[in-house]
ZABAKE-347187 format. One record per residue (C-alpha): x, y, z. Coordinates in steps of 0.02 Angstrom, whole numbers, plus 50000, padded with zeros to 5 digits. Example, Ala and Ser with C-alpha at 12.3 -4.5 7.8 and 13.67 -1.06 7.14 Angstrom:
ZABAKE-347187
506154977550390506844994750357
This chain:
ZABAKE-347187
494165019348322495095036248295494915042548107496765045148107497325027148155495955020448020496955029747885498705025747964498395009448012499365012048171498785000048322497245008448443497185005048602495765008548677496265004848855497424998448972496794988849137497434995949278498065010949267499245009349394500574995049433502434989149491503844978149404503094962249381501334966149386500154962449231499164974449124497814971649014497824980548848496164981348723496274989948573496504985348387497634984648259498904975048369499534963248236499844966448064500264957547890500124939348006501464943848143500774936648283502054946248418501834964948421503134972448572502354982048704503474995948769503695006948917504695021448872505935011848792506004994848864504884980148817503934971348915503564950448916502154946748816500904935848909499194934048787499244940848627497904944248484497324958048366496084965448504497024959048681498684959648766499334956248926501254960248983501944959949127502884974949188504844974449159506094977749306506794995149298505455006049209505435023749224504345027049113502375024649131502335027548909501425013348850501545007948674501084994748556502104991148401501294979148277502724978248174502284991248041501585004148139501545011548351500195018248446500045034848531500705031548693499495027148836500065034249014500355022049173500755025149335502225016549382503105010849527504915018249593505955009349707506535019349835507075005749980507774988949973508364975250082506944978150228505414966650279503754975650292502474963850355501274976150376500844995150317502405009450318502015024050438502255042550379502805055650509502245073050499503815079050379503375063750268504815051950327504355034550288504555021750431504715002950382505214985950473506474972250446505244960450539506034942950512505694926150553504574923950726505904924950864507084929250760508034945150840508834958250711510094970850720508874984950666507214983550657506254997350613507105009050457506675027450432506785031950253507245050150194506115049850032507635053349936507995036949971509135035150116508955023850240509315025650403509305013750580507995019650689507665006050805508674991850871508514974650935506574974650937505964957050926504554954550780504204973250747502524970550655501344985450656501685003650647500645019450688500885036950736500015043050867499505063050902500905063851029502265061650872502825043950968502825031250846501945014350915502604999050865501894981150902502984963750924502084949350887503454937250974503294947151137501404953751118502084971451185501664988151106503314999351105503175018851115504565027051029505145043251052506165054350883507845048050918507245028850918507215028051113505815017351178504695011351340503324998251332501585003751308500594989051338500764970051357499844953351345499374957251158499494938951111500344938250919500064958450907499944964750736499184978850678499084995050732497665010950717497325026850806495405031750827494995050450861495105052251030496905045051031496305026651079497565013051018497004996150926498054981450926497504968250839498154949350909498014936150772497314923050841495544933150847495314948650961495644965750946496224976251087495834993051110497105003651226496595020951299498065032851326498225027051517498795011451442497155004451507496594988251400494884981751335494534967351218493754977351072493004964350960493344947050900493654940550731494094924950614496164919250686497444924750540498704914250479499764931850475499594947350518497944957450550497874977050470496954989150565496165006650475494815018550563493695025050403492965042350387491325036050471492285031450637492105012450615493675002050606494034987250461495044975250478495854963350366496834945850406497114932550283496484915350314496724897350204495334903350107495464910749948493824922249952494144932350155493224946250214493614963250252492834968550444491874984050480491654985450666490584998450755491195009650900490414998750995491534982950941489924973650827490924966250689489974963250515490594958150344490974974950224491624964150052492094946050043492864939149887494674943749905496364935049917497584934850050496864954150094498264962150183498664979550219497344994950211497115012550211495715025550161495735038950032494855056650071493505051749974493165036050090493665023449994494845008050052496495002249965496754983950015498314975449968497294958649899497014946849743495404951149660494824936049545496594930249548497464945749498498744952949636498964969349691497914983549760496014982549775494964999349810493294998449895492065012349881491105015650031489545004649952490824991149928491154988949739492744982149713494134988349569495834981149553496874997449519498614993149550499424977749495501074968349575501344955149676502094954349865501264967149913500884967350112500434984750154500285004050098500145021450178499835036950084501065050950071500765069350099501145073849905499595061349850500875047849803500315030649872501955020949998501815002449942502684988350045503334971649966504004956550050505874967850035505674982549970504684999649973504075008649810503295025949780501855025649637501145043649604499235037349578498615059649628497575050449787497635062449929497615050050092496135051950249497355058450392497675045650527497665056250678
């Protein structure tokens, strides 16, 4: 304990579990000093707004995260006294009213693409969004059945996979598109490798790989999803895949260049979508022992839960080292200073 909060008797806290999270997600505090002269409800703030108080005791809290914070200033009041504030990264909405099923896709000038996916077979007025990172949204492409997975490619198209139709689209800047490839089964996600060769992964257990002919090769096989697979090439050239099954503890794939698929980390949750950091490790959009949000992976597979929230189905990193998350409806910009491996 600090000298100064012995002789104040203000609440410590010693630290706050993860450091990093979204409306609605759950953060562990530890500390002391969090109740004082027997009230047993000290009010944890952000900025000015409290937050719901889910355990409480002298040396533990947990709150969830209220809607609308702006401010990542964590404090503790025990009544009598409040701590030095403890900084958080925190979450902005910048999109509403879409329906990501998989990760976002980041152009070259940092626009954000996202998908209003829908139902299967259900056909939409616009389907994929682009998002000005001020926050406007505009109608990119129409009347694509299922858009699913999204990815970039080195030719600036952006390559877009329907799961009701098991085509990969290639659209052009101004939303136009021709069919890449069909026969993709329930096609999913989406990855470049580094000679420009497209994978498509079909849920029901194989992943394609596409060469820029438009020739196609089954890749590798894995477990069938009951959604949608996520596709990301690491540093070390191998690809990992993740697709939720009924079982609480799934795997996340590494598969060679030569399509062997082994097991990198199994004990995750619904593990959805994935991308790597410089450094080489992976963000997974998972439950980790039953908390929901984003997992990271370091390349000798220890896991740390790092963001919290729930809904969370994909993410992309953005040029400015702020990490693109994807919820059920909505996008949201958290500024976690991660600079993001390039994906082509």
């Amino acid at each position: 304990m600090a000298p100064q909060d012995k002789k104040d008797g203000r609440p410590h806290v010693i630290s706050v579990e993860p450091r990093a999270a979204i409306s609605g997600g759950e953060v562990a505090i530890r500390g002391d000093g969090f109740i004082a002269n027997g009230n047993c409800r000290p009010i944890v703030r952000f900025g000015e707004i409290p937050a719901s108080l889910m355990v409480s005791s002298a040396t533990r809290l947990i709150v969830r995260v209220p809607e609308d914070v702006e401010s990542g200033d964590l404090t503790v009041d025990s009544g009598t006294a409040v701590s030095e504030p403890r900084r958080l990264a925190i979450g902005r909405t910048i999109s509403q009213n879409l329906h990501p099923v998989a990760n976002p896709a980041i152009d070259a000038a940092g626009k954000i693409f996202s998908t209003f996916s829908g139902s299967r077979g259900q056909k939409v007025a616009v389907s994929v969004y682009r998002i000005i990172r001020g926050g406007e949204m505009q109608p990119f492409v129409n009347d694509l059945m299922n858009a699913t997975g999204l990815a970039f490619g080195r030719d600036g198209y952006l390559y877009i996979s329907s799961r009701a139709e098991g085509t990969i689209y290639k659209v052009g800047t101004k939303g136009e598109r021709t069919v890449f490839a069909e026969g993709m089964g329930v096609a999913t996600g989406l990855a470049f490798d580094r000679d420009g060769n497209l994978y498509a992964g079909d849920r029901t257990g194989t992943i394609f790989k596409i060469n820029s002919e438009g020739q196609i090769f089954v890749f590798a096989t894995v477990e069938p999803s009951v959604a949608a697979y996520h596709l990301a090439f690491g540093p070390d050239g191998h690809l990992f895949v993740t697709g939720p099954t009924t079982s609480s503890f799934d795997h996340v794939y590494r598969v060679s260049p030569g399509g062997d698929v082994t097991s990198f980390f199994r004990g995750l949750g619904r593990p959805q979508g994935l991308a790597f950091d410089v450094d080489g490790n992976l963000f997974v959009a998972a439950s980790l022992a039953g908390r929901r949000g984003v997992v990271r992976l370091t390349p000798k597979a220890e896991a740390e839960f790092v963001v919290s929230g729930s809904g969370i189905v994909g993410l992309a990193f953005a040029p400015d080292r702020s990490l693109i998350l994807a919820t059920n409806n909505s996008l949201i910009e958290l500024p976690i200073d991660v600079a993001g491996l390039p994906l082509i």
